[in-house]
C-alpha positions in Angstrom: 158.2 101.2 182.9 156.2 102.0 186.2 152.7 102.1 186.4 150.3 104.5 186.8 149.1 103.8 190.1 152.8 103.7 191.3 153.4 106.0 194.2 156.5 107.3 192.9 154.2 108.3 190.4 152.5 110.8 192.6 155.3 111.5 194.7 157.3 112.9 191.2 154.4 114.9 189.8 153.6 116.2 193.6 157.1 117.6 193.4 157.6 115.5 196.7 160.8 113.5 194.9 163.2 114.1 191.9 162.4 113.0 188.7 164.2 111.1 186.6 164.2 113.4 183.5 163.4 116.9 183.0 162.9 119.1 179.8 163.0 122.7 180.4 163.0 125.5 178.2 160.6 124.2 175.4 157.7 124.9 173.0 155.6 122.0 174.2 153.2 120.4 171.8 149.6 120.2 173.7 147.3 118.0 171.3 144.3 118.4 173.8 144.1 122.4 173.8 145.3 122.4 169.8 147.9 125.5 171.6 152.3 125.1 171.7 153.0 126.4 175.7 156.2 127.4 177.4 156.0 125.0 180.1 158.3 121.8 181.5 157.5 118.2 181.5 159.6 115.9 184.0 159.7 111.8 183.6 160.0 109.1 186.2 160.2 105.1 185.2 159.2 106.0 180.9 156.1 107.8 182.1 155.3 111.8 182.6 154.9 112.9 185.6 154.2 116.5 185.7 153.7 119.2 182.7 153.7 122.6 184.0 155.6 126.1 184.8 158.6 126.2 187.3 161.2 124.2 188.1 161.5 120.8 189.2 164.8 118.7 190.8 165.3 116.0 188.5 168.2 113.4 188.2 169.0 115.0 184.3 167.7 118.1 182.7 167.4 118.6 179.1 167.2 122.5 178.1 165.5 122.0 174.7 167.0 125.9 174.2 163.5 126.7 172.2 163.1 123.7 170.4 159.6 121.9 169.9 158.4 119.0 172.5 155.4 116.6 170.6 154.4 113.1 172.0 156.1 110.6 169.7 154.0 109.8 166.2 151.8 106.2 165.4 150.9 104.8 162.6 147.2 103.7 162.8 147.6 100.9 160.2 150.2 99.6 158.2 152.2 95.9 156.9 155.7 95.1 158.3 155.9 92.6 155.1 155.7 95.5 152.9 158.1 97.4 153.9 160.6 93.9 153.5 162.1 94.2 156.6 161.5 92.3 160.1 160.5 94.3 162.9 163.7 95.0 164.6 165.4 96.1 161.1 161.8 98.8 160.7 162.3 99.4 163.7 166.2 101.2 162.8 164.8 102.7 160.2 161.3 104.3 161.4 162.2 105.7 164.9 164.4 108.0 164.1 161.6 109.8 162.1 159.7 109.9 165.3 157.6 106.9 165.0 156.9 105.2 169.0 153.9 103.7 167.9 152.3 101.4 164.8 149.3 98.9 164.3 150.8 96.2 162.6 148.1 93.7 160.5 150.1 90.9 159.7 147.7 89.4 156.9 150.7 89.2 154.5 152.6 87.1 155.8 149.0 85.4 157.5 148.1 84.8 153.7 151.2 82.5 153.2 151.6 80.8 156.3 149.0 81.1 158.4 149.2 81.8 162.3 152.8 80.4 162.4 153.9 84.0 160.1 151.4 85.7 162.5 153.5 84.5 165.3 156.8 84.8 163.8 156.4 88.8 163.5 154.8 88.9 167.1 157.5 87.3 168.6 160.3 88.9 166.6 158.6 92.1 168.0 159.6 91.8 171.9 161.4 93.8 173.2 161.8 96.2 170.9 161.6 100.0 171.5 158.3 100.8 170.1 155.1 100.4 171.1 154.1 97.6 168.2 150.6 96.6 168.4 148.7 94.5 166.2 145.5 93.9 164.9 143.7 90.4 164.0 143.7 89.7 159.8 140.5 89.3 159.3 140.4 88.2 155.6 142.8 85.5 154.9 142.0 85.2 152.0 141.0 88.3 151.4 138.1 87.0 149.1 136.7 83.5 147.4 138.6 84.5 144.0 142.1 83.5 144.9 144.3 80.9 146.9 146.5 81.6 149.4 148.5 79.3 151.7 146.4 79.4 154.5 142.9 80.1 155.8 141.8 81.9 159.0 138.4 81.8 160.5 137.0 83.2 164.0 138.3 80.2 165.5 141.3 80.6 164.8 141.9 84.1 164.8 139.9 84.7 168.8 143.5 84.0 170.6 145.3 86.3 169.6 142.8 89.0 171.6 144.6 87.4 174.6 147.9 89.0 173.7 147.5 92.8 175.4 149.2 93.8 172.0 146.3 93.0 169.8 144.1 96.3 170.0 141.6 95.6 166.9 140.3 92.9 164.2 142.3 94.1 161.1 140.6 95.8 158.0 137.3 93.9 157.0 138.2 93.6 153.0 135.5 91.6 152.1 132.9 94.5 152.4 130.3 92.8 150.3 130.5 89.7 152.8 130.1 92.6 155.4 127.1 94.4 154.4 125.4 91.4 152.5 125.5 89.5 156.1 127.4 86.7 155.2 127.5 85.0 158.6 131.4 83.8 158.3 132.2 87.6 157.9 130.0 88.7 160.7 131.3 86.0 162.9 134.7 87.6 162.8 133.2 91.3 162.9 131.4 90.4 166.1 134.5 88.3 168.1 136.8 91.8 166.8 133.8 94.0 168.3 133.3 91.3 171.9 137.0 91.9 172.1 138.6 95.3 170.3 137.5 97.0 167.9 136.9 96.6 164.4 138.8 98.2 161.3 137.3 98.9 157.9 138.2 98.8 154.2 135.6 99.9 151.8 136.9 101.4 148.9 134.4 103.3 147.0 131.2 102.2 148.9 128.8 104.6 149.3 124.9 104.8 150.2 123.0 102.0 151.6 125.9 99.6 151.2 127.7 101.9 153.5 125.4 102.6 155.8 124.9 98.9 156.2 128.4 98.0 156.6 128.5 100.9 159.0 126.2 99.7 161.3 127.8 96.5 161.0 130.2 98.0 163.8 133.2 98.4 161.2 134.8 102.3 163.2 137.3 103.1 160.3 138.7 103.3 156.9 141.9 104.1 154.9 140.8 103.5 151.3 138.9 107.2 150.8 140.5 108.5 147.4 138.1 111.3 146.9 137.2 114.3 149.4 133.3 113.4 149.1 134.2 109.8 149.4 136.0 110.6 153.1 133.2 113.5 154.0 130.5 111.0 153.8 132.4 108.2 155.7 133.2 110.4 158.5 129.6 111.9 158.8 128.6 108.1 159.2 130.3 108.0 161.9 133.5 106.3 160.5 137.4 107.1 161.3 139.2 108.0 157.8 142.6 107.2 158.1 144.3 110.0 155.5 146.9 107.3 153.7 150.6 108.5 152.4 152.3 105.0 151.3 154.6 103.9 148.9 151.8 102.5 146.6 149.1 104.8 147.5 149.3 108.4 148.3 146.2 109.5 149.1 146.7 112.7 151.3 147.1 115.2 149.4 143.4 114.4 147.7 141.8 114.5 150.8 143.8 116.7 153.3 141.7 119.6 152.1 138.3 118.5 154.2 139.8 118.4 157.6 139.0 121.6 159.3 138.9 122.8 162.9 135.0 120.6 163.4 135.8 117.7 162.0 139.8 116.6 162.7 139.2 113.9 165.4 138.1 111.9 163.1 140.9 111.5 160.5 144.7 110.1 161.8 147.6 109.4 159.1 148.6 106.0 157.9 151.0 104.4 155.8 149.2 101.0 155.0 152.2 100.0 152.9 156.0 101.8 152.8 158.8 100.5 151.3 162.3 100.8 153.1 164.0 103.2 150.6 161.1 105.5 151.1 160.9 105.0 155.0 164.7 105.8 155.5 164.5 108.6 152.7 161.5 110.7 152.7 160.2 109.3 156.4 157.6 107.8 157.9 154.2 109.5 159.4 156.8 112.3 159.9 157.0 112.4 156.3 152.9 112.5 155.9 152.6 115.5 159.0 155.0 117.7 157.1 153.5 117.1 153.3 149.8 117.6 155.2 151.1 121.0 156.3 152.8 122.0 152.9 149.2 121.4 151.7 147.5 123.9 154.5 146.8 121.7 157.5 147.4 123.7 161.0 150.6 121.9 162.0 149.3 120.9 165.8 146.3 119.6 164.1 149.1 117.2 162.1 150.3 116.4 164.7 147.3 115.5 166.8 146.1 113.4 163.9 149.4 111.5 164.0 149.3 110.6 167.6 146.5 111.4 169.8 143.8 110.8 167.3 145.6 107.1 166.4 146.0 106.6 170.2 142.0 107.2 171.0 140.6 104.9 168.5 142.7 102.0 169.6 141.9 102.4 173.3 145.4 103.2 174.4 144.9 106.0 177.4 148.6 105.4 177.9 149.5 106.7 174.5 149.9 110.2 172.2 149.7 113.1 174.4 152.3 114.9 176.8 150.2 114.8 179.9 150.6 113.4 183.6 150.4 109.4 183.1 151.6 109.2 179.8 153.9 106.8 178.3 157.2 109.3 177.5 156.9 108.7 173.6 158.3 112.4 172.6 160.1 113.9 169.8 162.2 117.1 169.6 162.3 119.3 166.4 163.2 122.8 165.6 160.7 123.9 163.2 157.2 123.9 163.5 156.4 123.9 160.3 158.9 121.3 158.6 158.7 118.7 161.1 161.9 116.8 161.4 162.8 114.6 164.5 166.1 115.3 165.9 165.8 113.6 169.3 163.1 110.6 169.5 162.4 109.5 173.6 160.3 106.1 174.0 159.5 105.3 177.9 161.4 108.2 178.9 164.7 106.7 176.9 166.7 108.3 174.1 166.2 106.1 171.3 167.6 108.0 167.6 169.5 110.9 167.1 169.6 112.8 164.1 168.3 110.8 161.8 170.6 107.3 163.9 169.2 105.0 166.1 170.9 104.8 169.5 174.2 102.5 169.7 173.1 99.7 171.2 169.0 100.2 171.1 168.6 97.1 169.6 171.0 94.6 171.2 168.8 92.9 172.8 166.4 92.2 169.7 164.6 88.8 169.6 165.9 86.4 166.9 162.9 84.1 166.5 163.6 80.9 164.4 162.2 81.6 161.2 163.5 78.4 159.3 159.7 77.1 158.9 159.4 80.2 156.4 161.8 79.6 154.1 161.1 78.1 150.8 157.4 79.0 150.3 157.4 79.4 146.7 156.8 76.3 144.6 154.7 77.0 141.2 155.2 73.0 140.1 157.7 70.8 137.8 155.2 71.0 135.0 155.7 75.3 134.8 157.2 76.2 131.4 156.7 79.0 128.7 153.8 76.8 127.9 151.3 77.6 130.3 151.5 81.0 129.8 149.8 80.7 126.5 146.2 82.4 125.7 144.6 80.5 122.7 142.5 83.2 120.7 139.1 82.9 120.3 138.0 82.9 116.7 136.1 86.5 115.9 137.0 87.8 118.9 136.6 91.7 118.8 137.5 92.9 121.9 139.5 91.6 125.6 139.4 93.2 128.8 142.8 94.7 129.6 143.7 96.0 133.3 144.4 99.4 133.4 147.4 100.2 136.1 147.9 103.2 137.8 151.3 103.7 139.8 150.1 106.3 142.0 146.6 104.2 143.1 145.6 100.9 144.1 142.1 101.2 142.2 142.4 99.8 138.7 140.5 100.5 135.5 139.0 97.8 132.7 139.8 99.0 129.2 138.1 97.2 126.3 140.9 96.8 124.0 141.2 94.9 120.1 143.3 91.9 120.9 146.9 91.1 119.0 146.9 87.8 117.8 149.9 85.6 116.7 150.0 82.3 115.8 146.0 81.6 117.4 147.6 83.3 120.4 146.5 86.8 122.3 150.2 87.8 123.3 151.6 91.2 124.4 152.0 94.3 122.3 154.2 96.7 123.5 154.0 99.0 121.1 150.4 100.0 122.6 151.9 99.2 125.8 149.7 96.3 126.7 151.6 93.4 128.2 150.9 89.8 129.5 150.0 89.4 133.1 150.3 86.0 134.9 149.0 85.4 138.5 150.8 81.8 139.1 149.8 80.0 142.2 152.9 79.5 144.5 151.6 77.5 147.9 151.8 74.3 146.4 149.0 73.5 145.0 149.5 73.5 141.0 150.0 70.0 139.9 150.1 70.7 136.1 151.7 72.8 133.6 148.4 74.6 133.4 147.0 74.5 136.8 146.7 77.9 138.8 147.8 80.4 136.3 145.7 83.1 136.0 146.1 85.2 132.2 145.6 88.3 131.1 146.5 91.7 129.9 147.9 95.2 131.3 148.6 98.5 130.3 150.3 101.4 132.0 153.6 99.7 132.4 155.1 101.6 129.3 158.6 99.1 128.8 159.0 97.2 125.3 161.0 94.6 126.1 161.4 92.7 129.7 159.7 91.2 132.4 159.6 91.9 136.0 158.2 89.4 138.7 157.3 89.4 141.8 156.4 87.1 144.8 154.8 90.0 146.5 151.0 90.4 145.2 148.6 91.5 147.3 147.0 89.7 149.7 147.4 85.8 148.9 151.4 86.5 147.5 150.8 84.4 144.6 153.9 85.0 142.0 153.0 88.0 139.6 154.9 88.5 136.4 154.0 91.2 133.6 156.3 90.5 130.6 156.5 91.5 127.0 157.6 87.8 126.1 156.6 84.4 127.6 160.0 82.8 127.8 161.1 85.8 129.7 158.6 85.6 132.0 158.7 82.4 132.7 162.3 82.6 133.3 161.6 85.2 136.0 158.9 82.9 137.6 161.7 80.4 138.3 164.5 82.5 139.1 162.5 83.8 141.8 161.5 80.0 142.7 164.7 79.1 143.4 165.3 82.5 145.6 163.1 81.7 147.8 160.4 84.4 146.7 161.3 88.4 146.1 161.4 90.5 143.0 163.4 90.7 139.7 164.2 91.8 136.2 164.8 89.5 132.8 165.3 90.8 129.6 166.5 88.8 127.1 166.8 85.9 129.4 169.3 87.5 131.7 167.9 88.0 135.3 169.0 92.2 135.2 168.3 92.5 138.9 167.2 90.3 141.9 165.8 91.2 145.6 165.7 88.0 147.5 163.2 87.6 149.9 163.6 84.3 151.7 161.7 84.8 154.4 158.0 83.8 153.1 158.7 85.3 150.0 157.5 88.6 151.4 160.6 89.7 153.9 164.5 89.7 153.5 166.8 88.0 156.3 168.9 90.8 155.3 169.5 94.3 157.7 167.7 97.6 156.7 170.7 99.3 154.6 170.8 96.2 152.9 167.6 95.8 151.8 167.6 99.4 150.7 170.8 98.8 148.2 169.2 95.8 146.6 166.2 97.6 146.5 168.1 100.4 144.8 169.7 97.9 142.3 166.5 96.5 141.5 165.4 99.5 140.4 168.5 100.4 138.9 167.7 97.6 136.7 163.9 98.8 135.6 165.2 101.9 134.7 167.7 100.1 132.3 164.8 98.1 130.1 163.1 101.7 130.2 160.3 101.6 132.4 158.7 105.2 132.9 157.5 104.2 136.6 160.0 104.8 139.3 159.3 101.7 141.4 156.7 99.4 138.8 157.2 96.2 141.7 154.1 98.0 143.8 151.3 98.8 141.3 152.4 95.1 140.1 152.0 93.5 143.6 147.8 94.9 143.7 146.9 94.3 140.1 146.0 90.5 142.2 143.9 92.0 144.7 140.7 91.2 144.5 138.9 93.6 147.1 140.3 96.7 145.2 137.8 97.3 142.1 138.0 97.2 139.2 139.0 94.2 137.0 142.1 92.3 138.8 143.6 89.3 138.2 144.4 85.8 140.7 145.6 82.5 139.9 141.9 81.8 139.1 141.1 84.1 136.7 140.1 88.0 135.8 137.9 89.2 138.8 135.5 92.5 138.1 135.7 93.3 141.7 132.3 95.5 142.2 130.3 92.6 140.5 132.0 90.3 142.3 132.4 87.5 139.9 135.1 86.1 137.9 134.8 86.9 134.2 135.8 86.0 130.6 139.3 87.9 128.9 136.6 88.6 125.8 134.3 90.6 125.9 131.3 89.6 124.3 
């Protein structure tokens, strides 16, 4: 791609020498004015040249015959490891929904292996045709109440701001270490704001706690699940990023209080999409349309899905169709049901209805991952044995998570215990299951050693378990069962995969999804990934599970920056009081 201060440059959008591309006859998309015009836009070396009325000699001319010209959509934050796929294969799957940009925050993968899974994604992101920034994870771990496999402090995490591609310190979890002026956490906030910019996370937070995390320097947030939750953000000053994921679908709660005064400061995100949804429903495509169903003026959508993303990550370069610009641009026919069916990125054809462009992504890094592989290890003492709970004599009441499949906020329910034997185990038949957090980085030496216990409701099946190596944000192994040797016959099934996501019932493993690749990604290709994802779920719907894809509410009930009462390998965690606590209540 040319510069900007390349003379050909000029000399194009002077009309003084042919361009290389030209799209006449459109409805062009102008996210400055908020307006659709009937005007032409001509490309030279992936970067516009000239928008305007007239003609212009150009090397190829596209007559878009009425069709719809919008700069090419971004994601303003998102994980690659959650969608199980490396870059290249997201890459097939997401650009033909229009996606040319994405913030990646690697802190998945960062939570497992450290920099060296920070670097793997980078480097298996070159060359591809997307504009794939990251942004620094700022809380590995994401808090004191769980181990991961690695640790990151300023130190460590200052150079990556040398890479041009890093455009922000990741989202600030620990909130409390934020506003309470714990000086690790401020040491970080202060390199992201010397360097970038600084993204937020603060579920929930409100008041003087907000105000102080605020002027911390913190310029957005993506957690808002109320509309008086994002209004006050946004009147602080904030950026609320209006999240449509796999696990959390926030838009349609809060899509309501942008309006013509207050839109700059809200962009889409997907935070975390699975690849069945990606290739199936879309991408921030997907969001723009659903945000439109729901009201929103459809240029506004698509403002808040490029240029709005592009301005709060400093990228000049990015989300408009005006002289300068990067050539990110997709075609679509209706203006309110946004559907890509042409996707340009640097002036180049990259998908076609709904296909990515033979031979887009020949040349593809293939970085050597091998150091990734075989990251799950929960010890040679693990048996059905450590996942028993000893009752406590006169115990009335436990606390018992309360899941949600559409949310990533959990409730507490105090709840009379069923005891067997001296043991609290599951009862299904008031849907309250086991939990186990196991610790999978090595570091259990016993039977007993980092397991974290407890109970969940919300998961509605009688008799099964399901596991999973994905659970948010240190990726210890997390299995909710009905029956101990069941679950911990998933634990080790999924051990000797590698890491990934199954099914047991009745000691049969029902369905597996490896995931080899630090037990977050498959080494598999995108339709691949999809079918086993299919199967797996296939398989939940056979032990009768009421939620359509129980693996992602599973993979938060560990997070322990997400209120309310979580659970990691060391324990329950209420997450406001920040504190580990008891499975009785007294």
């Amino acid at each position: 791609m040319i510069s900007r201060t390349c003379p050909e440059l000029m000399a194009t959008a002077r009309g003084d020498q042919p361009a290389d591309l030209v799209f006449v006859n459109g409805q062009v998309v102008n996210v400055f004015t908020r307006r659709v015009e009937h005007v032409n836009v001509s490309v030279i070396g992936g970067r516009i040249a000239w928008v305007g009325k007239g003609l212009i000699e150009a090397k190829e001319t596209i007559d878009l015959d009425g069709r719809y010209l919008a700069p090419g959509l971004i994601d303003a934050h998102m994980h690659v490891e959650s969608t199980m796929m490396m870059p290249r294969e997201f890459v097939r799957v997401a650009a033909p929904h229009g996606t040319t940009g994405v913030v990646f925050d690697p802190h998945e993968i960062a939570n497992v292996l450290g920099m060296n899974g920070i670097r793997l994604l980078m480097d298996a992101s070159v060359g591809l045709p997307m504009n794939i920034m990251f942004a620094a994870s700022s809380c590995v771990p994401s808090s004191a109440f769980e181990n991961s496999g690695a640790r990151l402090e300023a130190d460590d995490l200052e150079p990556m701001f040398d890479d041009p591609r890093v455009v922000a310190l990741a989202e600030m979890m620990n909130f409390p270490g934020v506003f309470l002026g714990d000086e690790s956490i401020l040491a970080k906030v202060q390199l992201g704001l010397d360097r970038a910019i600084v993204d937020g996370h603060c579920p929930g937070l409100s008041g003087a706690a907000l105000s102080a995390y605020v002027a911390s320097g913190v310029s957005s947030d993506h957690e808002c699940t109320t509309p008086q939750e994002a209004l006050e953000k946004i009147g602080l000053g904030l950026r609320v990023f209006l999240r449509e994921g796999s696990a959390a679908r926030n838009l349609e709660a809060l899509v309501g209080v942008v309006n013509a005064e207050n839109a700059t400061r809200f962009c889409f995100c997907t935070d975390d999409r699975h690849a069945g949804d990606l290739h199936r429903e879309g991408h921030i495509d997907h969001a723009v349309r659903k945000a439109i169903t729901l009201g929103l003026d459809p240029v506004t959508a698509l403002a808040m899905g490029s240029l709005h993303v592009a301005e709060h990550f400093r990228q000049p370069d990015l989300g408009a169709i005006a002289p300068g610009r990067q050539a990110d641009l997709i075609v679509f026919d209706d203006l309110n049901d946004i559907r890509p069916t042409s996707v340009y990125w640097q002036g180049a054809k990259i998908a076609q209805d709904g296909v990515i462009g033979d031979g887009v992504l020949e040349d593809a890094p293939t970085p050597d991952d091998s150091f990734s592989r075989g990251s799950v290890n929960i010890g040679s003492g693990f048996a059905a044995e450590s996942l028993k709970i000893p009752a406590r004599e006169g115990t009335k009441l436990i606390r018992v998570i309360e899941a949600d499949p559409h949310q990533l906020i959990t409730g507490e329910r105090h709840m009379a215990p069923t005891v067997e034997n001296g043991l609290y185990i599951a009862d299904p038949s008031r849907d309250v299951l086991k939990l186990a957090v196991i610790a999978r980085h090595g570091k259990n030496e016993n039977k007993n050693s980092g397991i974290g216990l407890g109970f969940v409701t919300g998961f509605g099946f009688t008799n099964a378990t399901l596991a999973s190596t994905v659970g948010h944000d240190a990726h210890n192994l997390a299995v909710v069962g009905t029956n101990d040797a069941d679950m911990a016959i998933a634990a080790r099934a999924l051990e000797a995969a590698g890491g990934g996501q199954c099914v047991v019932q009745n000691g049969e493993v029902l369905g597996l999804l490896p995931l080899p690749i630090a037990g977050l990604i498959s080494d598999a290709d995108a339709m691949t990934v999809i079918e086993q994802q299919d199967a797996l779920l296939k398989s939940v719907r056979a032990i009768g599970c009421p939620i359509e894809d129980p693996f992602m509410p599973l993979s938060f009930l560990p997070l322990p920056v997400i209120p309310k009462l979580k659970l990691t390998d060391l324990g329950l965690v209420d997450v406001k009081r920040q504190q580990l606590v008891p499975l009785e209540v007294d």
